[in-house]
C-alpha positions as CSV (number, residue, x, y, z in Angstrom):
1,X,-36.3,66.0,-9.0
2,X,-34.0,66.5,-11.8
3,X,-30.4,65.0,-11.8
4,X,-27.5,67.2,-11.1
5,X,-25.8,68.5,-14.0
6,X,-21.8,70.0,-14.5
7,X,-20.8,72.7,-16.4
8,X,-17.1,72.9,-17.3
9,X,-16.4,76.1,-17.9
10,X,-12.3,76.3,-17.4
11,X,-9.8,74.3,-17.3
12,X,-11.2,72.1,-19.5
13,X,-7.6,71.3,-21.8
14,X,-6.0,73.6,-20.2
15,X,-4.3,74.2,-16.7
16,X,-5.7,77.7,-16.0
17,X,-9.6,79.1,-15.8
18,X,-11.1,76.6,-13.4
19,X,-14.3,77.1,-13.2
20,X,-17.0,74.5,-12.9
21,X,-20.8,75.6,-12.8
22,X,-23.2,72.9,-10.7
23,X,-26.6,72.7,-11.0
24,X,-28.7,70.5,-8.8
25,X,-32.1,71.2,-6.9
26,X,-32.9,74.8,-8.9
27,X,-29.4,76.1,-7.4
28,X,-26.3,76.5,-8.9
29,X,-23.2,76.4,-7.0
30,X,-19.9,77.9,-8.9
31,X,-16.4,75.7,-7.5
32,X,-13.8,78.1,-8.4
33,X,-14.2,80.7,-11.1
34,X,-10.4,81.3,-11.9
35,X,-8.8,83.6,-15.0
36,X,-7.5,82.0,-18.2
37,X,-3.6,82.1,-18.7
38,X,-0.9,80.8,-20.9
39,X,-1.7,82.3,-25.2
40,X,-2.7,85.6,-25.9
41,X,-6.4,83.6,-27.6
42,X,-6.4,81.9,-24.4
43,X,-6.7,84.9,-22.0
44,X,-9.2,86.8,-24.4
45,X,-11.8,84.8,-22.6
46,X,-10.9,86.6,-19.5
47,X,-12.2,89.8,-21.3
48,X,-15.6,87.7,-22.9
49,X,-19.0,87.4,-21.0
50,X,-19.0,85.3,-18.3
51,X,-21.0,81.8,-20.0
52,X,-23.5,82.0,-17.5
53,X,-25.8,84.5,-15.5
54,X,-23.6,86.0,-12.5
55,X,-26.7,87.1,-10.7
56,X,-28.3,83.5,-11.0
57,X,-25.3,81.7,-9.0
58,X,-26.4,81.2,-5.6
59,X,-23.1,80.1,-3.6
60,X,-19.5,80.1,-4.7
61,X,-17.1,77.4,-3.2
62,X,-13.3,78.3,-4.1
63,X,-10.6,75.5,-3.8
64,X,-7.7,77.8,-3.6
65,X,-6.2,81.3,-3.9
66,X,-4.0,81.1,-7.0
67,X,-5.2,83.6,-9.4
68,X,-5.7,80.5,-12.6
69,X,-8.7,79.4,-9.3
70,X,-9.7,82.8,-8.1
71,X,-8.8,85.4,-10.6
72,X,-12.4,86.0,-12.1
73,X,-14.3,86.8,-8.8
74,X,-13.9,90.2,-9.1
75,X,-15.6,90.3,-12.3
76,X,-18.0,87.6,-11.3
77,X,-18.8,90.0,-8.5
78,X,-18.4,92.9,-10.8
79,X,-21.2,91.6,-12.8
80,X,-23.9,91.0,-10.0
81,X,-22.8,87.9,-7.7
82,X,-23.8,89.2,-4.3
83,X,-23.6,85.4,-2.5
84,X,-21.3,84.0,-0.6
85,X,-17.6,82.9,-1.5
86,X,-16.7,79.9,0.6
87,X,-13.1,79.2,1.3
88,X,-10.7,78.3,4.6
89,X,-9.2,81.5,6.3
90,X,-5.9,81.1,5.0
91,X,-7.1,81.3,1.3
92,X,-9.1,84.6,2.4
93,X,-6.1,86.3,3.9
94,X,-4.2,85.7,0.2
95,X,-7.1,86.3,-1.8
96,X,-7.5,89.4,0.1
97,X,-3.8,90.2,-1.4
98,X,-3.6,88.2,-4.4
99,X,-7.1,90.3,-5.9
100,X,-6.3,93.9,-5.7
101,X,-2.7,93.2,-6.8
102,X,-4.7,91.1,-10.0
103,X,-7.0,94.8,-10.3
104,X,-4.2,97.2,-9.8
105,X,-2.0,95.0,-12.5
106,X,-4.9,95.3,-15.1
107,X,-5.3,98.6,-14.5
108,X,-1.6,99.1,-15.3
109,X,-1.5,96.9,-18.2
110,X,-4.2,98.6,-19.8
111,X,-3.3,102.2,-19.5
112,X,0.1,100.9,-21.1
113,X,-2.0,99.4,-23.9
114,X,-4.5,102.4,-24.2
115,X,-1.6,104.7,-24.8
116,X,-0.6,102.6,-28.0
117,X,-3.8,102.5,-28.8
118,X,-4.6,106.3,-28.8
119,X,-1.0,106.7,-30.7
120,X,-2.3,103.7,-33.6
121,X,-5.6,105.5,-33.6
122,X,-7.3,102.4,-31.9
123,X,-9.9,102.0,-29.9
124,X,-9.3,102.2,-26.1
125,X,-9.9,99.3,-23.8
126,X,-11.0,98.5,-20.1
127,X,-9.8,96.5,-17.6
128,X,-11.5,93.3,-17.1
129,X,-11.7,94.9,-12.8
130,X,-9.9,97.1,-10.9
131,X,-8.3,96.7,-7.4
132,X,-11.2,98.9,-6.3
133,X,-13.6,96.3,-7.8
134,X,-11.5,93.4,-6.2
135,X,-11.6,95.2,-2.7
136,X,-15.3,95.9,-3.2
137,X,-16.2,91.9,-2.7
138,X,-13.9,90.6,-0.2
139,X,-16.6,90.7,2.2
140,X,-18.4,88.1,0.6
141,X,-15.9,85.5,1.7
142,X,-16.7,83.0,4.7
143,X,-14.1,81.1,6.2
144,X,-14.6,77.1,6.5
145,X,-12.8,74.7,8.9
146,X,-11.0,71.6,7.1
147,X,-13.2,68.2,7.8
148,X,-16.4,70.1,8.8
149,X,-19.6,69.6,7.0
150,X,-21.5,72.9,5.8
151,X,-24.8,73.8,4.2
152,X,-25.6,76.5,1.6
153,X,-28.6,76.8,-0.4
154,X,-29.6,73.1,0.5
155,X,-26.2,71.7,-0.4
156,X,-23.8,70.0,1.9
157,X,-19.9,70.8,1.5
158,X,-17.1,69.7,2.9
159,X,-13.2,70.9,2.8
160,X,-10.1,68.5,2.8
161,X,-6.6,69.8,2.9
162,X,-5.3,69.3,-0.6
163,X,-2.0,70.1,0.4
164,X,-0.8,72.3,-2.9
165,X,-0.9,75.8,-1.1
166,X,-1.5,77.2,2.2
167,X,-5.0,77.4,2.5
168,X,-5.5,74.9,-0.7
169,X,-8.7,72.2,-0.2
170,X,-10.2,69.5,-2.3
171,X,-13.9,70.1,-1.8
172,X,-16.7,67.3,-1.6
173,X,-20.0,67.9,-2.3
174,X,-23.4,66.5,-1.5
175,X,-25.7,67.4,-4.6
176,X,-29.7,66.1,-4.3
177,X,-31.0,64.5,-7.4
178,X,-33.6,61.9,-8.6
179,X,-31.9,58.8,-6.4
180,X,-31.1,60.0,-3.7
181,X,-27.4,62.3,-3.1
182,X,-24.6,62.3,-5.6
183,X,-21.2,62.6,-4.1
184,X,-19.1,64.6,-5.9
185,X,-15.6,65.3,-5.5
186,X,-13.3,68.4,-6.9
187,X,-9.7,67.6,-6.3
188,X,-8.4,71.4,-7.2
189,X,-5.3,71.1,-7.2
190,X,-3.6,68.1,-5.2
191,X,-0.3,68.7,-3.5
192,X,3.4,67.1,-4.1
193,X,4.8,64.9,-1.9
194,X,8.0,66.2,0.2
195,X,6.1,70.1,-0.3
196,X,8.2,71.9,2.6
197,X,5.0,74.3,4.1
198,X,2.4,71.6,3.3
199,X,1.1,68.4,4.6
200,X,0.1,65.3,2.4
201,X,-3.3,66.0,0.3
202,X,-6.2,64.1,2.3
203,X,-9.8,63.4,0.6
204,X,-12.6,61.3,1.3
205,X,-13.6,57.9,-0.6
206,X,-16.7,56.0,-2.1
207,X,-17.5,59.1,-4.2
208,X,-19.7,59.0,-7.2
209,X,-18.2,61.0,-9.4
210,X,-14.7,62.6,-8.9
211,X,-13.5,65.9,-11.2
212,X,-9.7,65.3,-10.6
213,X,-6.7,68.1,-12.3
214,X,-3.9,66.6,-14.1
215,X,-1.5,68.6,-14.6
216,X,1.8,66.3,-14.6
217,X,-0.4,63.4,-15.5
218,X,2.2,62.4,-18.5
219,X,5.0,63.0,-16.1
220,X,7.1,61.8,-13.5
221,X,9.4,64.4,-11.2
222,X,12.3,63.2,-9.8
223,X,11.7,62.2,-6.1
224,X,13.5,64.9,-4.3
225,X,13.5,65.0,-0.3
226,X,14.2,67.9,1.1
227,X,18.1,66.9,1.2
228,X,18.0,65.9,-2.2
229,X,16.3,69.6,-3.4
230,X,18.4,71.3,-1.0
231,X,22.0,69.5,-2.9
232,X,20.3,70.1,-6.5
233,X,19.8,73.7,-5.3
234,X,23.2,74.2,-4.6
235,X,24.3,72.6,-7.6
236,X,22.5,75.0,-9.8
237,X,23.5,78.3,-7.8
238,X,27.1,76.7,-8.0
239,X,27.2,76.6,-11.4
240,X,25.9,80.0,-11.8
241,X,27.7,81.8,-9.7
242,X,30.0,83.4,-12.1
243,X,31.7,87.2,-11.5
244,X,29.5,89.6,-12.7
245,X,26.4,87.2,-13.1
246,X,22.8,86.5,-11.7
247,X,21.0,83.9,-11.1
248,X,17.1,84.6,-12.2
249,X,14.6,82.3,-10.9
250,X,10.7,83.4,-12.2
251,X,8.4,82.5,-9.3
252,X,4.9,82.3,-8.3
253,X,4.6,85.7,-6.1
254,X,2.7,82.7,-3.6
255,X,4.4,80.0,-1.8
256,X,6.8,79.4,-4.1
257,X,8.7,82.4,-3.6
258,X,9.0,81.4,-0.1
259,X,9.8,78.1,-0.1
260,X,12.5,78.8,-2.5
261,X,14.2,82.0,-0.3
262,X,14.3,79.4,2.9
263,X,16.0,77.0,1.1
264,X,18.7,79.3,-0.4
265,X,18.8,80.9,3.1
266,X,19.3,77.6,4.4
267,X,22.3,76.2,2.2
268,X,24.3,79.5,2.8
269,X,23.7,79.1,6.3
270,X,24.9,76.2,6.4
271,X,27.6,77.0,4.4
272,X,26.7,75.0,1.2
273,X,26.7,77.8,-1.1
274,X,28.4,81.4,-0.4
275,X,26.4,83.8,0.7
276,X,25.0,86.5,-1.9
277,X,22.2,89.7,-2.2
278,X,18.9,87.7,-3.2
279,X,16.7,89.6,-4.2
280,X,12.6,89.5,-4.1
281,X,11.4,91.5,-6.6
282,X,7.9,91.2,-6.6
283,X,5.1,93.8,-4.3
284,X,2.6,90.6,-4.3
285,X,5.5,88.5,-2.9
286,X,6.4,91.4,0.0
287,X,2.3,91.1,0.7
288,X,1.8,87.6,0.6
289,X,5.2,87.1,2.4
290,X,3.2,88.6,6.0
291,X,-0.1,86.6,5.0
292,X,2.2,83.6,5.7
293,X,4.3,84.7,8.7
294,X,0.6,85.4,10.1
295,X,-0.1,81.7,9.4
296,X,3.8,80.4,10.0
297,X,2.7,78.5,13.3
298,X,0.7,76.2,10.6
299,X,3.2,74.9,8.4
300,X,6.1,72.8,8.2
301,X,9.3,74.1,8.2
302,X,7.4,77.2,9.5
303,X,10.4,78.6,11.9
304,X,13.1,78.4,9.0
305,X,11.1,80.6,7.1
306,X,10.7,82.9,9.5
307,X,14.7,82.9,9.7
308,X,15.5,83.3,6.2
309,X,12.6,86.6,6.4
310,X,15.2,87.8,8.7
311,X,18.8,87.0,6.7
312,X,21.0,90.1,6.4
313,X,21.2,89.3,2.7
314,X,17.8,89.2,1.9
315,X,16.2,92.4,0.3
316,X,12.5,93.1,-0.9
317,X,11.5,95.6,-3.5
318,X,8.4,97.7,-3.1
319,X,9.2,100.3,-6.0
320,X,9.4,100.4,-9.8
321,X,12.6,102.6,-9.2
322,X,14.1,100.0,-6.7
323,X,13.7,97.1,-8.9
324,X,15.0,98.8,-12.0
325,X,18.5,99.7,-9.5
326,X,18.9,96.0,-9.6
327,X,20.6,96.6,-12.8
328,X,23.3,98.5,-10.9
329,X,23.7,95.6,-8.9
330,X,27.9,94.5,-8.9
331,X,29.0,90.5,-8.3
332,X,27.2,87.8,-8.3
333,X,23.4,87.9,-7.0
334,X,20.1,86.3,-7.1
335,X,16.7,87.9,-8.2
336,X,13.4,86.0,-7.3
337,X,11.0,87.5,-9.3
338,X,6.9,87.4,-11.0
339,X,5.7,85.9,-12.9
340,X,6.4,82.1,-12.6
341,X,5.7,81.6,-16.3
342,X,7.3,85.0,-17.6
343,X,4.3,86.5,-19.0
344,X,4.1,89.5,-17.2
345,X,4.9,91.5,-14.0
346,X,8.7,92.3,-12.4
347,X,10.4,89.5,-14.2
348,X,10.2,91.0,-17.4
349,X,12.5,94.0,-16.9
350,X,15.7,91.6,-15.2
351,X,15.3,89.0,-18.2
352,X,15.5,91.9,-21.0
353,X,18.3,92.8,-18.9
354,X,19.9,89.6,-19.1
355,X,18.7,87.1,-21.6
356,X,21.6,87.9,-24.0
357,X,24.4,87.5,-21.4
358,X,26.3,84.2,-20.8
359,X,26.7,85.1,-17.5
360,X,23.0,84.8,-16.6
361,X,21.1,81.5,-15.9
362,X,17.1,81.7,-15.6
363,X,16.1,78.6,-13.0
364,X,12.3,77.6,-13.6
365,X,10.8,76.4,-10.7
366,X,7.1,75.7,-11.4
367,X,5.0,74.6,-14.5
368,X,5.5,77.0,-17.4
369,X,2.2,76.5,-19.6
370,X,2.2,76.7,-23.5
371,X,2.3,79.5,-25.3
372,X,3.9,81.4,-22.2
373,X,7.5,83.3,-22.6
374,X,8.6,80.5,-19.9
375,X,7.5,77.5,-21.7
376,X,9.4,79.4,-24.6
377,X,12.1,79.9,-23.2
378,X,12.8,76.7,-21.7
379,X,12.5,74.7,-24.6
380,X,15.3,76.5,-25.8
381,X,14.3,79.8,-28.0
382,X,17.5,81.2,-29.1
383,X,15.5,84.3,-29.7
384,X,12.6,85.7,-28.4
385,X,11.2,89.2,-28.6
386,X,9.7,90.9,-24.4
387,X,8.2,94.5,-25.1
388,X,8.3,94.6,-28.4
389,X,12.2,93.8,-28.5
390,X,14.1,91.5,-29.7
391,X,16.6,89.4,-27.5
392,X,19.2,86.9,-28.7
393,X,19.3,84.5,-25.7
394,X,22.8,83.7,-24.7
395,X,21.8,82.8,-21.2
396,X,21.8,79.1,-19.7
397,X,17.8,77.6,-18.8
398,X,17.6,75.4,-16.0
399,X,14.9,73.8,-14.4
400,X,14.0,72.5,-10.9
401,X,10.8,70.6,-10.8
402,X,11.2,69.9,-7.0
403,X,9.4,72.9,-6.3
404,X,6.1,72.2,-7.7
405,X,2.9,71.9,-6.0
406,X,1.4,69.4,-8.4
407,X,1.1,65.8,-7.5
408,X,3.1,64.0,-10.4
409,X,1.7,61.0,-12.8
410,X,2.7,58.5,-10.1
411,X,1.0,60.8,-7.0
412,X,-2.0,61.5,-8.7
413,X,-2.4,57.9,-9.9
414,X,-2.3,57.1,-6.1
415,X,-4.3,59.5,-4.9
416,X,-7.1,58.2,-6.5
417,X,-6.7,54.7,-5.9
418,X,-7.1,56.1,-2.4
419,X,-10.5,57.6,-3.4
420,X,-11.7,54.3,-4.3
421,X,-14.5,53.0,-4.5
422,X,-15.4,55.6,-8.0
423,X,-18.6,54.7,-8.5
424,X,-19.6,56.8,-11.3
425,X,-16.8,58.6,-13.8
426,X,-13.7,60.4,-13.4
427,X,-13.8,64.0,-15.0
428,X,-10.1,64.8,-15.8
429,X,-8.9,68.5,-15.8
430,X,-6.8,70.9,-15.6
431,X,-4.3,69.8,-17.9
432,X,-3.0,70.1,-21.4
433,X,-4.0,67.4,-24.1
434,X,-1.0,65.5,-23.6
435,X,-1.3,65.1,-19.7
436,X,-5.0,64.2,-20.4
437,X,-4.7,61.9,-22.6
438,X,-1.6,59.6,-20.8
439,X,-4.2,59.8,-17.9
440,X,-7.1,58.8,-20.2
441,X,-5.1,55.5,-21.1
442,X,-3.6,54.4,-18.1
443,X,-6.5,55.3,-15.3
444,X,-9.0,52.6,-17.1
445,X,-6.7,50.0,-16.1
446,X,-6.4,51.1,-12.3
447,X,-10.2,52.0,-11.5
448,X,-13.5,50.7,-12.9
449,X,-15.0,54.0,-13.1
450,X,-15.7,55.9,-16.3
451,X,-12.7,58.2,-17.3
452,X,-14.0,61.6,-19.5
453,X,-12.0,64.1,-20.8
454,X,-14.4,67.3,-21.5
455,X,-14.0,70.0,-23.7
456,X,-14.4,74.0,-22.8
457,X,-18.3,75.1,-21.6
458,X,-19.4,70.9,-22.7
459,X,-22.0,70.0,-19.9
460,X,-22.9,66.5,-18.3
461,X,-25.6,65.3,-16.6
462,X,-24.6,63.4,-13.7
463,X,-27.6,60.8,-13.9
464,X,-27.5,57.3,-11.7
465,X,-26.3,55.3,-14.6
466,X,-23.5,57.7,-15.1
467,X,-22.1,60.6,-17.1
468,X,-24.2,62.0,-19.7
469,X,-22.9,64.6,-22.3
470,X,-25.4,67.4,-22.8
471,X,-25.6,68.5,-26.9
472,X,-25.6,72.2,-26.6
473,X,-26.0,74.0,-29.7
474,X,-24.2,77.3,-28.1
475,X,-21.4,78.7,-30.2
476,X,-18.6,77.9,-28.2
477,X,-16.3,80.5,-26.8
478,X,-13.0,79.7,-28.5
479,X,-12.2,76.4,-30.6
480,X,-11.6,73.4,-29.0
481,X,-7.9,73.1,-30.0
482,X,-7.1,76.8,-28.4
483,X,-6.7,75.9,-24.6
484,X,-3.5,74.6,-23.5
485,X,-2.1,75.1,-26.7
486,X,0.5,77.9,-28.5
487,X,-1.2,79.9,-31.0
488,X,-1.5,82.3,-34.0
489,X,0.6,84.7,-31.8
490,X,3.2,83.1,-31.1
491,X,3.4,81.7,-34.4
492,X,3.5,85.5,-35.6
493,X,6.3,86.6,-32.9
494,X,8.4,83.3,-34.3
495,X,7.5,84.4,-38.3
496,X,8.7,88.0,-37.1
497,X,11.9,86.8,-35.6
498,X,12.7,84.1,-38.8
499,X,12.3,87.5,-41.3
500,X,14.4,89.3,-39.1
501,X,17.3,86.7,-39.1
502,X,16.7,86.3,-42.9
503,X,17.3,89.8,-43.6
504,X,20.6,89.6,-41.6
505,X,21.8,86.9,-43.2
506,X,21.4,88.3,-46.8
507,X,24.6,89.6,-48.1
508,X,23.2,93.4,-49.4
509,X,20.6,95.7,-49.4
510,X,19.3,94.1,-53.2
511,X,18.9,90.7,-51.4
512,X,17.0,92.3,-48.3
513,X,14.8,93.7,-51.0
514,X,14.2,90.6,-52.9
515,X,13.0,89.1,-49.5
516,X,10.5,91.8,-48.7
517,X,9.0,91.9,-52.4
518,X,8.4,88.2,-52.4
519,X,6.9,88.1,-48.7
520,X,4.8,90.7,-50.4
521,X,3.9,88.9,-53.0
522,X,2.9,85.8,-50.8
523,X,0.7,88.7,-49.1
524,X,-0.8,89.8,-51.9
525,X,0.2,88.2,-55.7
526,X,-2.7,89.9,-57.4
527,X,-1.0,93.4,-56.6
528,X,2.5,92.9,-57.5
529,X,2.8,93.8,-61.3
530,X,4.4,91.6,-63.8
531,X,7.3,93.7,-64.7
532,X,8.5,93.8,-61.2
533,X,7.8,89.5,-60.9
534,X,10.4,90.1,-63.6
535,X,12.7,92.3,-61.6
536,X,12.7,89.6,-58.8
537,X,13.6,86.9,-61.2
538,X,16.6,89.0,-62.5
539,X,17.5,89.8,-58.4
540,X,17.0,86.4,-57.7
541,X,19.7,85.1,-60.5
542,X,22.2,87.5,-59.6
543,X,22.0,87.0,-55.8
């Protein structure tokens, strides 16, 4: 009996795309199969074969609902996966949402794009799957019970509340092989401490080999109970809170969203900050908002959501037209808005709108990847182009960590001292090369276990002496340095806006024209002809 073997397929120096493939016993068992986000080279490989046979995967075990874990389903479905998708009720329910909203946004992108396309003479373009395609495979989900051992295809499974999203699990895995059973562990994504809907993360220890996310692993948050969020909340609305001015916060449609409106609720019921129109501006949030009233009974802090559903100053948008009125909106309001990271949906419109306004702070409250508008923006662009225009950014960036549903350096470093005995190796995930490699260095000196950081589609076999890399002689997918990282795109959106303040700054339309000759010469030098090299030299002197 061969040894199991672990394909990494996502997430593998990055935060988005999780998708590991195992193979053990002739069967192969997909954990997670999630859509690549963040640069424009990194979510090409949502539109790229699948690396492996769809129809040969016999079970599919998925950690969590959010779209980086679950998004590729649809097309894993799509392209003829008929088995079963294994996951606890609560992630079905959101799935059920969080899928068809993913379809019916592709849909929309693309017949956005197709139209520029048709008007450039390109080629027209399909979506990676529709909502009809996502609807098509919900019923290949079976729910799961936390702490409860299953079998599938002569694999044992168990859940473990991982305590990062309703519905979220770490999943342990029984895999036959030559000596014996390997245990395996796959963290997906392990919860904060002080989370206000979730409980702490729980796992099991003595595992052989454990696949463990780290995406704050080179960071620490500041501890924030909830009194301590609540006060830096108020702070922040405080100082926004100017005549005339918003406050935008870009959200995660899921959970975030609504932890964020019951806290603001809570402060202006308490009287802490004055009461103002917040506004959710986000379908997906509207949907998943009633997946967890359906499920409020099961979280903490569940009754205050329910009361900040109900707040007089609390408005959802369903519409296009009724979120493009916010821009009518008079005083000072809030608008909690998708995406978290800025790259696309509802937010878009609202920071066009008010990017260039001192009157306008944008509050980031979840992990903005590189690459993404967010991660952008909050490192202080002081222009940036959304649509095709160009924005001068005036407005203040803010950000509240508190929110996020990642355990930090110092939790995850815990949390596996808790999984203890490691027996085998420690396959590190789900996070960008500098999270990875402060990990890398400091885990060694906490556990005796192996600690392996692998690269996109690289495959190990998980043998009794420990972890060996497979050499694969593939052509990879994308380089290795793409995932997690900005690239030739945003390079090209920062060269566009550098030309465009250089040709401001010149003093006359000569000196604009010096600039574009020599960028054309740096283009092409064999085409420019020598008389007008000389021309430039004669502008040049006289500018």
């Amino acid at each position: 009996m061969a040894n199991p073997i672990l394909h990494f397929h996502g997430a593998a120096g990055s935060v988005t795309g999780s998708c590991f493939l195992l193979e053990t016993v002739g069967r192969r068992i997909l954990i997670d199969c999630g859509m690549f986000q963040g640069s424009k080279s990194e979510k090409e490989l949502n539109y790229k074969p699948l690396p492996f046979d769809p129809e040969k995967v016999d079970a599919v075990l998925l950690t969590h609902a959010h779209i980086d874990h679950s998004g590729l389903l649809p097309k894993l479905a799509k392209a003829g996966y008929g088995g079963p998708i294994f996951a606890t009720a609560a992630t079905i329910d959101l799935c059920t949402i969080m899928l068809q909203d993913s379809g019916h946004i592709q849909e929309s992108e693309v017949r956005q794009l197709n139209r520029r396309n048709r008007r450039r003479a390109r080629e027209t373009v399909e979506p990676i799957y529709t909502a009809d395609d996502a609807r098509s495979m919900l019923p290949q989900f079976i729910a799961v019970e936390y702490d409860e051992w299953r079998e599938t295809v002569g694999v044992r499974f168990r859940y473990w509340n991982a305590g990062h999203l309703m519905g979220s699990a770490s999943i342990e895995v029984e895999a036959p092989g030559e000596d014996g059973a390997t245990r395996i562990l796959f963290s997906g994504d392990v919860g904060a401490s002080n989370k206000l809907f979730e409980n702490l993360p729980r796992a099991p220890s003595g595992v052989d080999y454990l696949i463990c996310e780290s995406t704050y692993g080179d960071r620490e948050r500041e501890e924030y109970a909830l009194k301590d969020r609540r006060d830096r909340l108020r702070e922040l609305v405080a100082s926004s809170n100017s005549p005339g001015g918003v406050l935008l916060i870009p959200s995660f449609a899921v959970e975030r969203t609504q932890e964020v409106l019951t806290d603001l609720v809570a402060l202006m019921d308490e009287g802490e900050v004055p009461r103002c129109p917040i506004m959710i501006d986000s379908p997906l949030a509207s949907r998943a908002t009633e997946a967890f009233k359906k499920h409020a009974a099961d979280l903490g802090h569940g009754k205050a959501f329910l009361r900040a559903l109900n707040a007089p100053n609390v408005r959802f948008t369903e519409t296009a037209e009724q979120s493009k009125a916010l821009d009518l909106v008079r005083g000072f309001h809030i608008i909690i808005a998708a995406s978290g990271m800025c790259e696309a949906g509802r937010i878009r419109h609202p920071l066009k709108n008010w990017l260039w306004r001192r009157e306008c702070t944008v509050l980031f409250v979840g992990f903005q990847a590189a690459g993404t508008l967010g991660r952008i923006l909050q490192e202080g662009a002081t222009d940036v182009r959304i649509q095709g225009e160009e924005i001068h950014v005036c407005a203040r960036m803010a950000t509240l960590d508190a929110y996020s549903g990642h355990a930090d350096a110092s939790e995850l470093d815990a949390w596996i001292a808790d999984r203890e005995p490691i027996r085998k190796a420690i396959f590190l995930v789900h996070g960008e090369g500098s999270a990875r490699e402060a990990m890398s260095t400091r885990l060694p000196k906490q556990v005796s276990a192996e600690v392996v950081c692998p690269l996109l589609d690289d495959s190990y076999e998980l043998a009794p002496a420990g972890a060996r890399l497979i050499e694969d002689r593939t052509p990879a997918r994308t380089k290795p340095v793409v995932p997690g990282r900005p690239d030739w795109n945003n390079d090209y959106q920062g060269f566009v806006l550098d030309l465009s303040d250089r040709l401001k700054s010149v003093a006359d339309e000569k000196g604009r024209a010096v600039v574009l000759r020599r960028l054309r010469r740096a283009l092409d030098p064999d085409e420019v002809p020598a008389v007008e090299g000389r021309r430039d030299a004669n502008a040049d002197h006289g500018s």
